[in-house]
C-alpha positions as CSV (number, residue, x, y, z in Angstrom):
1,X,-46.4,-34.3,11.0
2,X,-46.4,-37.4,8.6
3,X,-45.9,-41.4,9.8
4,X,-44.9,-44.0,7.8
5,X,-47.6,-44.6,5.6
6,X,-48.7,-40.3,5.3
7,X,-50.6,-41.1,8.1
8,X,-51.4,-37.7,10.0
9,X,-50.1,-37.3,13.8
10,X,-53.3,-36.9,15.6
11,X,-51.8,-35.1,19.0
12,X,-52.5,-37.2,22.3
13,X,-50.8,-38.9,25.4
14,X,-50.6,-41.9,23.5
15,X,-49.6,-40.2,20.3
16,X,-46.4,-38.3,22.8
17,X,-45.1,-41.9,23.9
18,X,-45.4,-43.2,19.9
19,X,-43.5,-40.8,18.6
20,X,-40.2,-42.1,20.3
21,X,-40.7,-45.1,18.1
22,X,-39.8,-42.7,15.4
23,X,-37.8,-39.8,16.4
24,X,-35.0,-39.2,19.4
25,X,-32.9,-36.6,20.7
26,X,-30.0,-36.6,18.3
27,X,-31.7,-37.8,15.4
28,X,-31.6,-35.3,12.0
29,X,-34.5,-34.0,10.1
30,X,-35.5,-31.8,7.6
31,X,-38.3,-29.2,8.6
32,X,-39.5,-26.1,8.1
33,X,-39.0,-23.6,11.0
34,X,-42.6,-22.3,11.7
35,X,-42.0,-20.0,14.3
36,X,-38.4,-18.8,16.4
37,X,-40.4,-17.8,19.7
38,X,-38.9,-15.2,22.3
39,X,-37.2,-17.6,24.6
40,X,-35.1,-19.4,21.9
41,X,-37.6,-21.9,21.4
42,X,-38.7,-23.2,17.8
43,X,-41.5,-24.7,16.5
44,X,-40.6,-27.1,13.2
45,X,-43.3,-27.7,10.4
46,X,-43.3,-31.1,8.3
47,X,-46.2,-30.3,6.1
48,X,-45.0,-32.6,3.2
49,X,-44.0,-36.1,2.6
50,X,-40.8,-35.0,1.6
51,X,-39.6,-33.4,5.1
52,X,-38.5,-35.9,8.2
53,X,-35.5,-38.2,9.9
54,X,-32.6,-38.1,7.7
55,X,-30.4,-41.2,7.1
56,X,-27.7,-42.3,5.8
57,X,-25.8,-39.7,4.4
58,X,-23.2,-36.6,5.8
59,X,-23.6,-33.3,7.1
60,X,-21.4,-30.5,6.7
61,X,-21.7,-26.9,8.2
62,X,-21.4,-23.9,6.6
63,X,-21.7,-20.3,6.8
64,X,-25.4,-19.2,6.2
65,X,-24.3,-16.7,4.0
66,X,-22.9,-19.1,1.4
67,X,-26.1,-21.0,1.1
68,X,-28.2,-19.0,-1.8
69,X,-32.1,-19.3,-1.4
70,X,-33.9,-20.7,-3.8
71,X,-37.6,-21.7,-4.5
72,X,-36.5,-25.4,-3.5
73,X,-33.6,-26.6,-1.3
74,X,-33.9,-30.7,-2.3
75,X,-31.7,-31.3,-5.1
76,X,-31.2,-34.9,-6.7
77,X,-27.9,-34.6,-8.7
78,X,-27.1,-36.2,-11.9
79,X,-23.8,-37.7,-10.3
80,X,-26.2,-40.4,-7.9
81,X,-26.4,-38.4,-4.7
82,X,-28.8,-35.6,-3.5
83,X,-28.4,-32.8,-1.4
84,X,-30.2,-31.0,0.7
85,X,-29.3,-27.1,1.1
86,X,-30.7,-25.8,4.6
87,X,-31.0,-21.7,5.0
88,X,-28.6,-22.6,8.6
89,X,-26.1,-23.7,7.0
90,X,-26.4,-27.6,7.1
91,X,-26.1,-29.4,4.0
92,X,-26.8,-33.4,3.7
93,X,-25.8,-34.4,1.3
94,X,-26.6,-38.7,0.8
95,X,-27.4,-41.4,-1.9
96,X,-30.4,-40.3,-4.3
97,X,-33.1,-43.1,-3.8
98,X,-34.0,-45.6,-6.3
99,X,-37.5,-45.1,-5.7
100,X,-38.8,-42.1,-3.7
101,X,-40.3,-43.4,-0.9
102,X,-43.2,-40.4,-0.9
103,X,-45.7,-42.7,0.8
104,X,-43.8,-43.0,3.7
105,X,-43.5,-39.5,5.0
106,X,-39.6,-39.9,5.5
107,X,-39.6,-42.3,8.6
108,X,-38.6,-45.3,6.7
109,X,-34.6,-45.6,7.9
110,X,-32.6,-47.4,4.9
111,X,-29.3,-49.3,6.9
112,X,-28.3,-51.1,3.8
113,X,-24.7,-50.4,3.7
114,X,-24.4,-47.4,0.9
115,X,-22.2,-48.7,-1.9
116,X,-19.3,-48.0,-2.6
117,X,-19.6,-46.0,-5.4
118,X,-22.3,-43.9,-3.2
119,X,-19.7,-43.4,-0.7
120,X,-17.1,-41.8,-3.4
121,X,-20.0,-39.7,-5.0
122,X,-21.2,-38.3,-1.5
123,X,-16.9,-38.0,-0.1
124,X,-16.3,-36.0,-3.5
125,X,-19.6,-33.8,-3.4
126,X,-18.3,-33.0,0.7
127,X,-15.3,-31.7,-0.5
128,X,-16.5,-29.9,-3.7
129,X,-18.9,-28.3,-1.1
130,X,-15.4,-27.8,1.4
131,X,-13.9,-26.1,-1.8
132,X,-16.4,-23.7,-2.7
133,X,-16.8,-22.4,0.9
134,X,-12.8,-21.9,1.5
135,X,-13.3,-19.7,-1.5
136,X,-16.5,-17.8,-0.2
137,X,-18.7,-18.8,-3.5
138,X,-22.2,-19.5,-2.6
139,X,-23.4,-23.2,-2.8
140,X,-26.9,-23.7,-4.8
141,X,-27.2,-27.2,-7.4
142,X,-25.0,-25.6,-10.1
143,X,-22.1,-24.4,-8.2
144,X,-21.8,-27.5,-6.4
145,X,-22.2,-29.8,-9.7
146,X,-20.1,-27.8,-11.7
147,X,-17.4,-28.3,-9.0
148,X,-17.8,-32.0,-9.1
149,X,-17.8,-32.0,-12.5
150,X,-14.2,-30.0,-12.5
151,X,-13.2,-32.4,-9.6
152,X,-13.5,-35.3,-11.5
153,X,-9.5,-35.5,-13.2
154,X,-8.3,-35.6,-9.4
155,X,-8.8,-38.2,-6.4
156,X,-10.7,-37.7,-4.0
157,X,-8.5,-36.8,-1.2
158,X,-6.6,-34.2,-3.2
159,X,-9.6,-32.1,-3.8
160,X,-8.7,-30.7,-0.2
161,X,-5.1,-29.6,-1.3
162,X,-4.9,-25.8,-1.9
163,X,-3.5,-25.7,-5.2
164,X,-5.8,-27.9,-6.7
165,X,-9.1,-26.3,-4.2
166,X,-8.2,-23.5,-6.4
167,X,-8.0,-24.8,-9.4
168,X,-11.4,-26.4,-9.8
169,X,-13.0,-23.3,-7.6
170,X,-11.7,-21.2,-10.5
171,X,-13.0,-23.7,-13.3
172,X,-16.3,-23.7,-11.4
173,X,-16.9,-19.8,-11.4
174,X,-15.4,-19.6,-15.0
175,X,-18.2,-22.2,-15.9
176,X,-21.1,-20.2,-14.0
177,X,-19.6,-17.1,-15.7
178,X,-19.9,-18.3,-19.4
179,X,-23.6,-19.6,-18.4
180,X,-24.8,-16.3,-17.0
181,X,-23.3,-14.8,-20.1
């Protein structure tokens, strides 16, 4: 695991009661699952910088089965937010950084209140990603962009109504259509 500053854990007694400064029951992170032991139990894996606490941002759950794998799962969109696309179903999605803060291995916790631009971005990506899934079409960078992009002629809050879910969920798959083509 990675500190603040890429510093490597080292494992120890000491090194048990530190890590509370950074992590708690009930925080979020981002990790690789390692292992899934017998008992239930998992063992997590934060071998890069870009792995750790999550903060400000929202999480929506999803089927699995609508998340498609790809080779990477961290996705900085061109509309100012990012999202990350877990295999379980959990997507954050939250304000791209200005700078990537690389160097310190995903501990440093932003409270800045997120603009409100940020806010509309990340409200209208959740219910894009809300829109896709009531119409079982797997979520991956384009689906979800080309949905925002379709979004864009309609507020925010009536993204959610059916008729107009259905419109930009049909302009979306026309789009991803005419690009596989």
């Amino acid at each position: 695991m990675n500190l603040p500053g890429g510093e490597l854990r080292r494992r120890s007694a000491e090194d048990e009661l530190a890590m509370r400064g950074f992590l708690q029951e009930g925080d979020l992170i981002s990790a690789e699952v390692q292992a899934v032991f017998s008992d239930g139990a998992v063992s997590l894996h934060t071998r890069s910088l870009k792995y750790g606490k999550l903060g400000q941002g929202v999480l929506v759950q999803v089927s699995p089965s609508l998340v498609k794998r790809q080779k990477t799962h961290f996705h900085d969109l061109p509309c100012g937010a990012s999202v990350i696309l877990g295999n379980n179903g959990f997507i954050w999605i939250y304000p791209t950084p200005e700078h990537k803060e690389e160097e310190a291995g995903g501990f440093i916790a932003n409270l800045e209140p997120v603009s409100l631009a940020d806010r509309e971005v990340i409200s209208r990506l959740r219910n894009c990603i809300i829109s896709l899934v009531t119409q079982r079409m797997m979520l991956y960078d384009t689906s979800i962009l080309y949905c925002y992009e379709a979004s864009l002629p309609h507020q925010i809050k009536d993204i959610l109504k059916p008729e107009i879910m259905e419109e930009i969920v049909m302009e979306t798959r026309q789009r991803l259509l005419e690009q596989e083509g």
